[in-house]
Structures are given as structure tokens and as C-alpha cells.
KEMARBA-519795 format. One record per atom (N, C-alpha, C, CB): x, y, z; residue in one letter; atom name; residue number from 1. Coordinates in steps of 0.1 Angstrom, whole numbers. Each point is the difference from the previous one (the first is absolute). Glycine has a CB too. Layout:
    xx    yy    zz code site pos
     X     Y     Z    a   CA NUM
...
***
This chain:
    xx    yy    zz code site pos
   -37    39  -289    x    N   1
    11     5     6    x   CA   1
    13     0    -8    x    C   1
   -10    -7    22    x   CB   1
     9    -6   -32    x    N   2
    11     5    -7    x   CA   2
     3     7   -11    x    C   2
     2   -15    10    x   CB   2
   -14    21   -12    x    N   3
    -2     4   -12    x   CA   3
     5    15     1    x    C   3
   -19   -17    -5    x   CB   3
    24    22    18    x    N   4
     8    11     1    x   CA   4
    11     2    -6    x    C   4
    -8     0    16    x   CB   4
    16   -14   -16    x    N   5
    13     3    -2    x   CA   5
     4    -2   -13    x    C   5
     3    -4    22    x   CB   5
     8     4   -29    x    N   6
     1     0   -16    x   CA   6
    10   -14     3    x    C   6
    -2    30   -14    x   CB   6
    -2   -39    12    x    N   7
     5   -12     0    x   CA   7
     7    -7   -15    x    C   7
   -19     0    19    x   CB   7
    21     7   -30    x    N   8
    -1    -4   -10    x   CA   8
    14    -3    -2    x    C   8
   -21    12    -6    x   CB   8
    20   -23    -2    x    N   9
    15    -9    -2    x   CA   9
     4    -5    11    x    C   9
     9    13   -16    x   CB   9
   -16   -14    29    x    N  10
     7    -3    11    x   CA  10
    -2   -13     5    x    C  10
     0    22     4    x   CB  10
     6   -29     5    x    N  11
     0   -12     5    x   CA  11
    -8    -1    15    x    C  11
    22    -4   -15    x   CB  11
   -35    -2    15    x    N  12
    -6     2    16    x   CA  12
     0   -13     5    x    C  12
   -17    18    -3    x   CB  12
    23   -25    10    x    N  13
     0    -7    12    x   CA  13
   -13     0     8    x    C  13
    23     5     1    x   CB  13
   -28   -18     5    x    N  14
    -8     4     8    x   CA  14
    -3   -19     2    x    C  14
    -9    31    -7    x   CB  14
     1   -32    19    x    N  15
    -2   -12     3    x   CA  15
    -5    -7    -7    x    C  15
     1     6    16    x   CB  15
    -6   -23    -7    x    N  16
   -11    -5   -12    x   CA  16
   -13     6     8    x    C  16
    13   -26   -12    x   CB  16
   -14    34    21    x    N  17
   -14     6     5    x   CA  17
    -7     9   -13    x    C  17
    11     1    28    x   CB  17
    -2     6   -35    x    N  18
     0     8   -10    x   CA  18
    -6    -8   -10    x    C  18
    19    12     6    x   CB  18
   -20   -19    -9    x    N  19
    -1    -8   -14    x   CA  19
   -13     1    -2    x    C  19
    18   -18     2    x   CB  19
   -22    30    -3    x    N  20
   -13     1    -8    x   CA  20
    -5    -1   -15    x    C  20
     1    11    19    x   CB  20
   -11    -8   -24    x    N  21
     0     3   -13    x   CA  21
     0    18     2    x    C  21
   -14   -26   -10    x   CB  21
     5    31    15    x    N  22
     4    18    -1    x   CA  22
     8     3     6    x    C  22
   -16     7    -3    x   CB  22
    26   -14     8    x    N  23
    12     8     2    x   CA  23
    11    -3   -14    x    C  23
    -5    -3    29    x   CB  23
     2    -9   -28    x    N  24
     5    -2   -16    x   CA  24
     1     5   -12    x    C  24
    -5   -11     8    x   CB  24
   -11    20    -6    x    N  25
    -3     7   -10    x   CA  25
    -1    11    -1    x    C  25
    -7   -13    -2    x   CB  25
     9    18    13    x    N  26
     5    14     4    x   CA  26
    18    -3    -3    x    C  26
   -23     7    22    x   CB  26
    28    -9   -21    x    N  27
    17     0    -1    x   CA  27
     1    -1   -18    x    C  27
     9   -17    28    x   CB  27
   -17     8   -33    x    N  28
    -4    -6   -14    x   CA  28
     4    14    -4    x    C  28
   -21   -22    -1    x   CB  28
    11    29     2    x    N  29
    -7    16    -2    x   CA  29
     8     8     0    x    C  29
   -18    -2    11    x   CB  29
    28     2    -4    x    N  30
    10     9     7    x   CA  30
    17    -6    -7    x    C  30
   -18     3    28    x   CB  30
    14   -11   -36    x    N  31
    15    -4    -6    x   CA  31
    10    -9     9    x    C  31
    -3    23   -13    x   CB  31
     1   -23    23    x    N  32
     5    -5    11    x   CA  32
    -1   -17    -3    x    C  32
    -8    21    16    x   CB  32
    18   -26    -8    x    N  33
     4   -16    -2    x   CA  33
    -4    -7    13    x    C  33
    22     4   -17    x   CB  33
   -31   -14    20    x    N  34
    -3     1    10    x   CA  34
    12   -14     4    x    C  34
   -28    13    -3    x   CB  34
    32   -11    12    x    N  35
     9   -13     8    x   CA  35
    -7    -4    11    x    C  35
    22     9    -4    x   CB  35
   -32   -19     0    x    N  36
   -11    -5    11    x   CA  36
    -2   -12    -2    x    C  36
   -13    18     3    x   CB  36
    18   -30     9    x    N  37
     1   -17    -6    x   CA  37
   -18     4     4    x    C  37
    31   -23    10    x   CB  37
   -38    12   -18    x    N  38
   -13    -4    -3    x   CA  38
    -1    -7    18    x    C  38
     1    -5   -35    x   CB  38
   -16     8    36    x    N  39
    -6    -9    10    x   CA  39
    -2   -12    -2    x    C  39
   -11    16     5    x   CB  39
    14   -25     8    x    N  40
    -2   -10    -4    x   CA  40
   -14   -10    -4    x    C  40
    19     8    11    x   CB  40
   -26     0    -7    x    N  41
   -15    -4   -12    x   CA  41
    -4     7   -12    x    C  41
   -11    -5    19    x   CB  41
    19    13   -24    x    N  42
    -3     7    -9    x   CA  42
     5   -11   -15    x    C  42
     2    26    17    x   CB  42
   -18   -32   -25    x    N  43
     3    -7    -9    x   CA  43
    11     1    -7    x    C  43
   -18     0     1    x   CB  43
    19    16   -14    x    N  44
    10     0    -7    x   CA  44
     7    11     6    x    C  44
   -10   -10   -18    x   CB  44
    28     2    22    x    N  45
     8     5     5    x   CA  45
     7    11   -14    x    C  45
     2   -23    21    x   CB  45
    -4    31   -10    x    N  46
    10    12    -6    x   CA  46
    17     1     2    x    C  46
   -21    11     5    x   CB  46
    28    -7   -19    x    N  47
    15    -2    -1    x   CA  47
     6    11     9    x    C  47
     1    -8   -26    x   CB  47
     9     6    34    x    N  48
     5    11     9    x   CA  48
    15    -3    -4    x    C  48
   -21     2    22    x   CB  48
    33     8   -17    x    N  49
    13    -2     1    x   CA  49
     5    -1    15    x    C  49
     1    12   -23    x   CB  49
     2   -29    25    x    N  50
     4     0    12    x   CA  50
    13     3     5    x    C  50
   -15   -13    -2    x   CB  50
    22    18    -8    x    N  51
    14     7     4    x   CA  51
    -4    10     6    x    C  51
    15    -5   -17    x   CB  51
   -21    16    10    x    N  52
    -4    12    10    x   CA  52
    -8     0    13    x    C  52
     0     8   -21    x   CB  52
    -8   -21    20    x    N  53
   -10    -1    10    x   CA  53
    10    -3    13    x    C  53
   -23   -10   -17    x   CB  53
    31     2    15    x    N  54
    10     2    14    x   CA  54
     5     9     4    x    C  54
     4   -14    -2    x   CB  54
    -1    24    -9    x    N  55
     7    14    10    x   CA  55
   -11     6     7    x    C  55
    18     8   -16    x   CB  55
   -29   -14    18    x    N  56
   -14     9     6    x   CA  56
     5    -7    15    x    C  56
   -25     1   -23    x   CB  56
    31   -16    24    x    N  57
    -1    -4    16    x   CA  57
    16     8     4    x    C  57
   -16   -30    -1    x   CB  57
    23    35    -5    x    N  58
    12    12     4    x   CA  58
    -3    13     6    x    C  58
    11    -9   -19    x   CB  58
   -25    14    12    x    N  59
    -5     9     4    x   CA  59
    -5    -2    15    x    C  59
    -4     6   -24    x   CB  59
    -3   -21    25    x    N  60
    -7     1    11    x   CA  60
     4    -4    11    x    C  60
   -12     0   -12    x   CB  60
    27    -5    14    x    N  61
    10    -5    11    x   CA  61
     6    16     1    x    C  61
     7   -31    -7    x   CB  61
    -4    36    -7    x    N  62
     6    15    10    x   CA  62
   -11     8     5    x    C  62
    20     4   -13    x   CB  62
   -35    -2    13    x    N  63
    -8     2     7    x   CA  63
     2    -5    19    x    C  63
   -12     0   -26    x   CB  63
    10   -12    23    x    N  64
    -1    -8    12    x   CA  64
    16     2    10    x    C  64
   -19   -19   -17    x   CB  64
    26    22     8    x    N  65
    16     1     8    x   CA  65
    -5    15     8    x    C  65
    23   -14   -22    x   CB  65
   -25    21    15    x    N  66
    -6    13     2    x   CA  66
    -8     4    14    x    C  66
    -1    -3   -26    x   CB  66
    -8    -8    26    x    N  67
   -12     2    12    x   CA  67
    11    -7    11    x    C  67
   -30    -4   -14    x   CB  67
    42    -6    12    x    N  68
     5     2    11    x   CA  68
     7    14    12    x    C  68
    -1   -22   -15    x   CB  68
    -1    32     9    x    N  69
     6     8     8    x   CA  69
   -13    12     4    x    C  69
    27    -5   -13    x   CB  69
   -26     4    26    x    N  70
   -15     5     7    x   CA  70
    -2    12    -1    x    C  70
     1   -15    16    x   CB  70
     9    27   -18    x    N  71
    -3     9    -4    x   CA  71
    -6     2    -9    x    C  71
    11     2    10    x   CB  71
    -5    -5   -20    x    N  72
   -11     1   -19    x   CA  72
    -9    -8     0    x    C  72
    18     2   -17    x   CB  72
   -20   -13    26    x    N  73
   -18    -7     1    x   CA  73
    -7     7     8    x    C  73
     5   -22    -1    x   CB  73
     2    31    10    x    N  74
   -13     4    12    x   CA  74
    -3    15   -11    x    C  74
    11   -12    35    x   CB  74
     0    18   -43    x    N  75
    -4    14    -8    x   CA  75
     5     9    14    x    C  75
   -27    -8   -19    x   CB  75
    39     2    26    x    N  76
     5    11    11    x   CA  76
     2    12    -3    x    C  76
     8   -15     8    x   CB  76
     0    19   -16    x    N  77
     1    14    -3    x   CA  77
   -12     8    -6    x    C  77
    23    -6    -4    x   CB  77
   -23    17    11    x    N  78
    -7     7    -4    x   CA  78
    -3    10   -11    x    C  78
     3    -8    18    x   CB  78
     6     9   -24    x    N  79
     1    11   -12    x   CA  79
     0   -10   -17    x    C  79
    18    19    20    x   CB  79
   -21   -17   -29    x    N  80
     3    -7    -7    x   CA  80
    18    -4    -8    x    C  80
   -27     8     1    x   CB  80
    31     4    -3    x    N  81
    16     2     2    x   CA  81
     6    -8     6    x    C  81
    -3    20     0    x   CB  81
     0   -27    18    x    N  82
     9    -6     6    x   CA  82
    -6   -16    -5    x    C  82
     6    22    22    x   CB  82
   -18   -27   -22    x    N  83
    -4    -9    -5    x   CA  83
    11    -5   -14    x    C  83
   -26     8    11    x   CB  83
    26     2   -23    x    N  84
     4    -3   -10    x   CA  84
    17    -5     4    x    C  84
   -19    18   -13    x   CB  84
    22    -9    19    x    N  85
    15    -2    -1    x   CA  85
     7   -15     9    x    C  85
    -1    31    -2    x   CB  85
   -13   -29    15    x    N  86
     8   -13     5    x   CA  86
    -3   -15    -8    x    C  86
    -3    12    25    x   CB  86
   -10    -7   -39    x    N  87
    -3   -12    -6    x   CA  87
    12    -2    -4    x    C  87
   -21     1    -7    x   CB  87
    29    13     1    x    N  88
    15    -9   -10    x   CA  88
     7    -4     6    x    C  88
     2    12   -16    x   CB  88
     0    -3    27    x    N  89
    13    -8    10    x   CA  89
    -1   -19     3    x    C  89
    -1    27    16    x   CB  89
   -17   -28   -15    x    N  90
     0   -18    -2    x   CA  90
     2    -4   -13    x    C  90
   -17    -3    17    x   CB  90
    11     7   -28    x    N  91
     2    -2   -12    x   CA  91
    17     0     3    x    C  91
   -24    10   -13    x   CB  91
    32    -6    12    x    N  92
    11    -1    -2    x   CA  92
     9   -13     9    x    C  92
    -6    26    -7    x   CB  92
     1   -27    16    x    N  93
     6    -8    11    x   CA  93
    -4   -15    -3    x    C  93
    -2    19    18    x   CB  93
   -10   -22   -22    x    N  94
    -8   -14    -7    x   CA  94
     8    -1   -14    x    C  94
   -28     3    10    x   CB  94
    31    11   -17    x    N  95
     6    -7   -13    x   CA  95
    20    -4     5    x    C  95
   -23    20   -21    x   CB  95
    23   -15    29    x    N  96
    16    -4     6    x   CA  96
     1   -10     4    x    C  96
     5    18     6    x   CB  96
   -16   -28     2    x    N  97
     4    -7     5    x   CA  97
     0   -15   -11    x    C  97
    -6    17    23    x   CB  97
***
């Protein structure tokens, strides 16, 4: 699946669920930098950058701030247009506050 996208020079985030070897080696492949802390049974730990690895839990509190408002969790609007726009109107309101 990820082999769709052109990943190259880029930075991927992802859990320690991730921490495979072919995914590894798929990103390897792809020029991609993988930002994945090592499992905790996985003998030889792999180097990650934990500066970046925290802006991944930023991503996932403004997710979660996100699912507080029931309209954009339940997918109330019906059009995609009205979906988009009330996303930014939250986007905008979470980054104000």
C-alpha cells in the first residue's frame, strides 16, 4: 500500500505497531526516513528522532479534539463541500483556542 505513494526524502511517522522489518524495508526502498521507536522485544533497537516523534502525539490530540464535535464524527453533512468547510471552521476554532 505504500508503495503508491512517492515517499522519497520524506519523514514517516508511525507507531511502534509499525516496527516491522518490511515496512522498514519498504520506506528503506523508497528513500524515506522511517520515525518508528523499536518494539519492545525487538533485539536490535533501531535509531529514530524523538523530536519529530512527538509532533506525531500533536497530530493525534488534534484528531481526538476533532471527534469531539458530533457532527464531523457522525459525517453529518451530506455533501462533501459542507463536510470540508465545517472541518476548517473546527480547525480554526481548536487552533484559536
Amino acid at each position: 500500500m505504500l508503495a503508491q505513494f512517492d515517499l522519497s526524502n520524506r519523514e514517516v511517522l508511525a507507531d511502534r505497531a509499525y516496527d516491522t522489518d518490511a515496512i522498514r524495508t519498504l520506506l528503506r526502498e523508497q528513500n524515506a526516513i522511517a520515525v518508528i521507536p523499536g518494539k519492545k522485544n525487538r533485539r536490535v533497537k533501531q535509531p529514530y528522532d524523538r523530536s519529530v516523534y512527538k509532533e506525531r502525539h500533536l497530530v493525534e490530540c488534534f484528531f481526538n479534539k476533532m471527534k469531539n464535535y458530533r457532527r464531523l464524527a457522525t459525517r453529518y453533512d451530506k455533501t462533501a463541500s459542507m463536510f470540508k468547510a465545517f472541518l476548517a471552521l473546527i480547525s480554526i476554532r481548536i487552533w484559536l483556542k
